[in-house]
N, C-alpha and C positions, 0 to 999 in steps of 0.2 A: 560752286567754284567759279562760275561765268558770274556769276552775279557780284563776284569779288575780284574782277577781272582778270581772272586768269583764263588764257586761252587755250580751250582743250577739244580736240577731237578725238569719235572714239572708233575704234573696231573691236570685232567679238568673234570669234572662231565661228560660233553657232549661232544661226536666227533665234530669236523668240521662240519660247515655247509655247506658245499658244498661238493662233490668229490674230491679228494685228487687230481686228475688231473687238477683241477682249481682253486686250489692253486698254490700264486705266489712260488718261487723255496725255497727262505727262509723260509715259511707257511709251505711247502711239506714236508722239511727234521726236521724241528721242532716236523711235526704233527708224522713221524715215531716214534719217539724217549720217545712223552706224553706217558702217565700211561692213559689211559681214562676210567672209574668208572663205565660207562654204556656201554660198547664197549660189553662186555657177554650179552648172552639172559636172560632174566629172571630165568628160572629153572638152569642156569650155575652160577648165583648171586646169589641164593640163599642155591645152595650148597657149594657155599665159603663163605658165610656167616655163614653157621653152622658150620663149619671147622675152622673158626677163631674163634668162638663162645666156640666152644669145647677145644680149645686150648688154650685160653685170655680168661677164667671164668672171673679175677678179671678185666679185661678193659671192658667186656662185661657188669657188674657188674656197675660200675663206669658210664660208660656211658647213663645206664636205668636211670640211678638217675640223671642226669644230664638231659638226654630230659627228665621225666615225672616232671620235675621243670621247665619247657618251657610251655606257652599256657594256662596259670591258668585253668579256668573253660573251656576252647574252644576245643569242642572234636577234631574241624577240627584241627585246630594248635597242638593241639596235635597227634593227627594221622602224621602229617608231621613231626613232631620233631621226631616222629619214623623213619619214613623215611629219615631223616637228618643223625639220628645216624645209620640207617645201611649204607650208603656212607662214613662215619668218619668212621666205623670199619676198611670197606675197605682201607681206606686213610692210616689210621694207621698201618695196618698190611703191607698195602707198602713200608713206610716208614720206620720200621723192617726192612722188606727183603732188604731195598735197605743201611741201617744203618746213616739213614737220622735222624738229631738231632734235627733241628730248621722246623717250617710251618711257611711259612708265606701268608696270602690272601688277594689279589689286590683289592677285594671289599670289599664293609658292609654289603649286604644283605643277600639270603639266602645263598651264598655259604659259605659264613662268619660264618654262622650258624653249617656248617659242620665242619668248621676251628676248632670254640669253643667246639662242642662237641669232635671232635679229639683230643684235649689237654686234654681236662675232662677224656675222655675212656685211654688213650694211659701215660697220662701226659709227654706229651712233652710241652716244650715251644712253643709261637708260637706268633703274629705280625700280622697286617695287615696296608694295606693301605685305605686311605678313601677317595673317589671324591664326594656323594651326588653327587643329591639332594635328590632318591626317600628313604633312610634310613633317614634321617633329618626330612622327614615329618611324617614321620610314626615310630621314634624309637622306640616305646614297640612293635608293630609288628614284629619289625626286632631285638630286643631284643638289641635294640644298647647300650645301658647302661652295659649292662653284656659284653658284649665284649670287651667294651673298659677298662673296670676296669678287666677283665680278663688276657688281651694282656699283654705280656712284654712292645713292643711303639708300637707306632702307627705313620706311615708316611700321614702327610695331604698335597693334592693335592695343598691347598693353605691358606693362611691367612683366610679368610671366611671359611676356610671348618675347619681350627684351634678352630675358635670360635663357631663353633658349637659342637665339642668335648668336649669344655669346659662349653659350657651350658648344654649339655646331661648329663655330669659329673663333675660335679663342682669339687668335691674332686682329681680329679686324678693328680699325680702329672706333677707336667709340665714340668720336666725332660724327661718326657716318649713319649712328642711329639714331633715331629718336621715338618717342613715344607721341604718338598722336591718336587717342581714344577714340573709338565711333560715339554715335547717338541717335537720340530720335526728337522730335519735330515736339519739343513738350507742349509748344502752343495749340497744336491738333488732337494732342493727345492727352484730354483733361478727364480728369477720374470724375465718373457720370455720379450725381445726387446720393444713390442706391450704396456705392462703394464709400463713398466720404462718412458714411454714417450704416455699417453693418454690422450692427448691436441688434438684430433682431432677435437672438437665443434665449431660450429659458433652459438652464444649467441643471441637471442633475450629477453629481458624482459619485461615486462606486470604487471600488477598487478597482473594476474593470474602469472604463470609460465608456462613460454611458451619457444620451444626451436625448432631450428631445426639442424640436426644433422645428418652430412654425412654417420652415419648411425644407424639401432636402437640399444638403450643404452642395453648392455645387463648384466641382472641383475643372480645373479644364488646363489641357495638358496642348502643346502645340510643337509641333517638330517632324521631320519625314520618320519614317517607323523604319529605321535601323537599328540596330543590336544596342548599340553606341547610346541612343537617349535613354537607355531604361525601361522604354513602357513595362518591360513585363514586372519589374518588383515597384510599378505603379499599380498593377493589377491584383498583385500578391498583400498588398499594404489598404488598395478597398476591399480586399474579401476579408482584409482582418476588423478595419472596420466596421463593416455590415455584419461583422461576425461582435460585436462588441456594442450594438444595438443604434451606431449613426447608420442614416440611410442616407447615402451618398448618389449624387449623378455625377459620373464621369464623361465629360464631354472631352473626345482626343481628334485633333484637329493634322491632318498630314496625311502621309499616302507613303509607301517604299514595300519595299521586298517580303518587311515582318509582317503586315498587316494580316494574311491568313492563319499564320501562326496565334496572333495576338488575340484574333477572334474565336480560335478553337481554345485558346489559353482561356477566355472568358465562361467558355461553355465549360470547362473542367472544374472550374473556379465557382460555377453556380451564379453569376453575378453579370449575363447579357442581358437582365434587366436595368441593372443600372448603370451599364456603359454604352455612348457611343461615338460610330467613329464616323464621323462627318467627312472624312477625304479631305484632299489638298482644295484650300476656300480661295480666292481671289483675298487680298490683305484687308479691304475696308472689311470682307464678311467674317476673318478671322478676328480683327481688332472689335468688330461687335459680338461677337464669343467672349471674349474676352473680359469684354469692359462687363458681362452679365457675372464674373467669376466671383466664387467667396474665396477660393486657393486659387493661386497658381503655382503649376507642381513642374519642376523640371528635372529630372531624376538622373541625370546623362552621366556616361562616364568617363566622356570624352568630348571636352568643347574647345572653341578659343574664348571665345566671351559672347554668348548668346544675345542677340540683338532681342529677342521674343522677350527673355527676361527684364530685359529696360522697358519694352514699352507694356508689359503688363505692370511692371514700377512704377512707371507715368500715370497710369490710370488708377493707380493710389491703390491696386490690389497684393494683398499680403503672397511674398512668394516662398516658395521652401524649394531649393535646391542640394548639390551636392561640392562639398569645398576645391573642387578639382580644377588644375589651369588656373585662367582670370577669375572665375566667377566669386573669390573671396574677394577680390577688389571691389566687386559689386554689390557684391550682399555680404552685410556685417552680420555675423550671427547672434540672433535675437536682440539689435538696435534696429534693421531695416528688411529682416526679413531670417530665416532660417536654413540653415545648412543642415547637412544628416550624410554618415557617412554613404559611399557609393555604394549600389548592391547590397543595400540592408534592409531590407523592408520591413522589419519590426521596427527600424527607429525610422524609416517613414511614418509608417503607421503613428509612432507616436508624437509626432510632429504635428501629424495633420488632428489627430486629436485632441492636443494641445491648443492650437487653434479654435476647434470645435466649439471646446469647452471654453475658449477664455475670449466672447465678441469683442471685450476690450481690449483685448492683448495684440485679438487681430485687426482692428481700425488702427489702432496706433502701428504696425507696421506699417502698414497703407501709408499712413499719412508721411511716416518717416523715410519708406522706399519710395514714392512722389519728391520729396526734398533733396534725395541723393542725386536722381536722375536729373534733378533742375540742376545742381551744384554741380556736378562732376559729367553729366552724359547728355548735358543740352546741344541737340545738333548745330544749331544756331551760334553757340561759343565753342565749339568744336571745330565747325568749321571757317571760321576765324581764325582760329590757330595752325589748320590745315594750309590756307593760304597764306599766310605769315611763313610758314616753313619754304611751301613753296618759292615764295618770293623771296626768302634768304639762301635757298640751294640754287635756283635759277639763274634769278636778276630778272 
């Protein structure tokens, strides 16, 4: 967006999660530069907070009444809207110092929540963008109605994410939305030699599916291990598999709460030979996972539109997903890749079998999910239009 001159500053409630040393060099010089909200100790945030307190009576004013109208009867939700509105104080008083006129925030949920009451305490204007899913299920939690009818626009990540704004809010006018697609870098992201041309199978068929295959198919899944992407009827769909005579490697790339579960699921399963589970990788070591893939499997039951998915598209590798939210905007089923209902691992299974058995079937997805992403998910023309919107809600 700087490079299309628009001028932007940013804050982030949270530092980095990592070490500033192990941030890639872009991540590094970006993260010197954020405002970050909790970077103070406690007793230092709260003495700036009285300081702004004492100085912005009337924002301070403005803003009590705005969170203690958050969380109806719910003490705990209430307690947090406190704590929302002392992060919007800070926001705001930044925004002061810095003589910043517009906020705008990338999410719906709570940060979203700081967004709104920043505008309320401060009265600035302010926008956000919205990808769902976890605000869509839960909008009065997330107070998603107030916001949206709060916002100046609102930028939605896609058609499905459009109509759920307008179900949350029917009244809002529809002038105030638009569609502005993410993407990824297709110029960085070129499908290596090996993927442009993965016809290496010698096909056997059976009524079973049966395959043998100069070497094992290798499948590679990426996402944090929550309930929500599926791994487990990933795991249910290679034991059927290797039970149906493909010897599969599943390479599952992420980290979260499931991961012990998912590894005892493997041992029950008979099949910790041929999965594993690499942790959460730094993104170059995920995208070279990646670009090694014959599938990529995203099994989820609940997205907004998977970035992971575009840029294993990019790299011209065949994906199979599940038709839920955006992700049919993105993948056409069997033109650029393949859907399978949610939680069905037999027709995973025979998805990926499908593939298996047909090298050709699966280079030409490749080649046809590489051309969507250039067409419809190019960051580069993405964000072109990104700034064009900018510069027509602005000035």
């Amino acid at each position: 967006m700087r490079e299309r001159g628009v001028a932007i500053e940013v804050a982030s409630i949270n530092p980095p999660d990592r070490p500033r040393e192990d941030l890639p060099a872009v991540e590094a010089a970006e993260a010197e530069a954020t405002f970050y909200i909790k970077r103070s100790g406690k007793p230092m945030l709260a003495a700036k907070l009285i300081a702004i307190t004492l100085l912005n009576p009337r924002a301070a004013w403005r803003g009590l009444r705005a969170a203690f109208g958050l969380g109806g009867w719910d003490l705990k939700a209430r307690a947090f809207a406190l704590f929302y509105l002392a992060e919007a104080m800070l926001v705001g008083n930044w925004m002061r110092r810095r003589k910043l006129t517009h906020l705008h925030v990338h999410f719906g949920g709570p940060v979203a929540t700081v967004g709104m009451l920043t505008s309320q305490a401060w009265r600035v204007p302010w926008s956000l963008t919205l990808h769902g899913p976890d605000e869509f299920f839960d909008q009065n939690a997330f107070y998603l109605r107030e916001k949206i009818e709060l916002s100046s626009f609102v930028f939605c990540i896609s058609d499905f994410c459009r109509s759920q704004v307008l179900r949350i809010a029917p009244s809002v006018d529809d002038s105030r939305l638009e569609v502005i697609r993410l993407g990824v870098d297709c110029a960085l992201l070129q499908p290596s030699r090996r993927s442009a041309s993965s016809v290496l199978a010698e096909v056997a068929f059976s009524a079973k599916p049966s395959v043998t295959l100069q070497s094992p198919i290798r499948i590679v899944c990426t996402g944090r291990m929550v309930a929500a992407k599926g791994h487990r009827i990933l795991l249910e769909a290679v034991a059927q598999l290797i039970a149906s005579g493909v010897e599969p490697t599943l390479t599952l790339i992420g980290d979260g709460p499931e991961r012990p579960s998912l590894q005892a699921e493997c041992q029950r399963l008979e099949i910790v030979e041929n999965v594993r589970f690499l942790g959460a990788l730094a993104h170059e070591s995920t995208l070279a996972q990646v670009a090694q893939a014959d599938i990529f499997v995203l099994a989820s039951f609940a997205e907004g539109l998977p970035v992971a998915l575009m840029e294993a598209m990019a790299l011209g590798i065949p994906c199979i997903s599940t038709p839920i939210a955006a992700i049919p905007e993105l993948i056409h089923h069997r033109e650029n890749g393949l859907l399978v209902p949610p939680a069905n691992s037999e027709a995973l299974f025979e998805a990926i079998a499908r593939l298996v058995r047909d090298p050709e079937f699966r280079h030409r997805l490749g080649v046809d999910a590489r051309l969507t992403v250039e067409l419809e998910y190019n960051l580069a023309t993405n964000l072109d239009l990104l700034a064009a919107a900018w510069e027509r809600r602005l000035g």
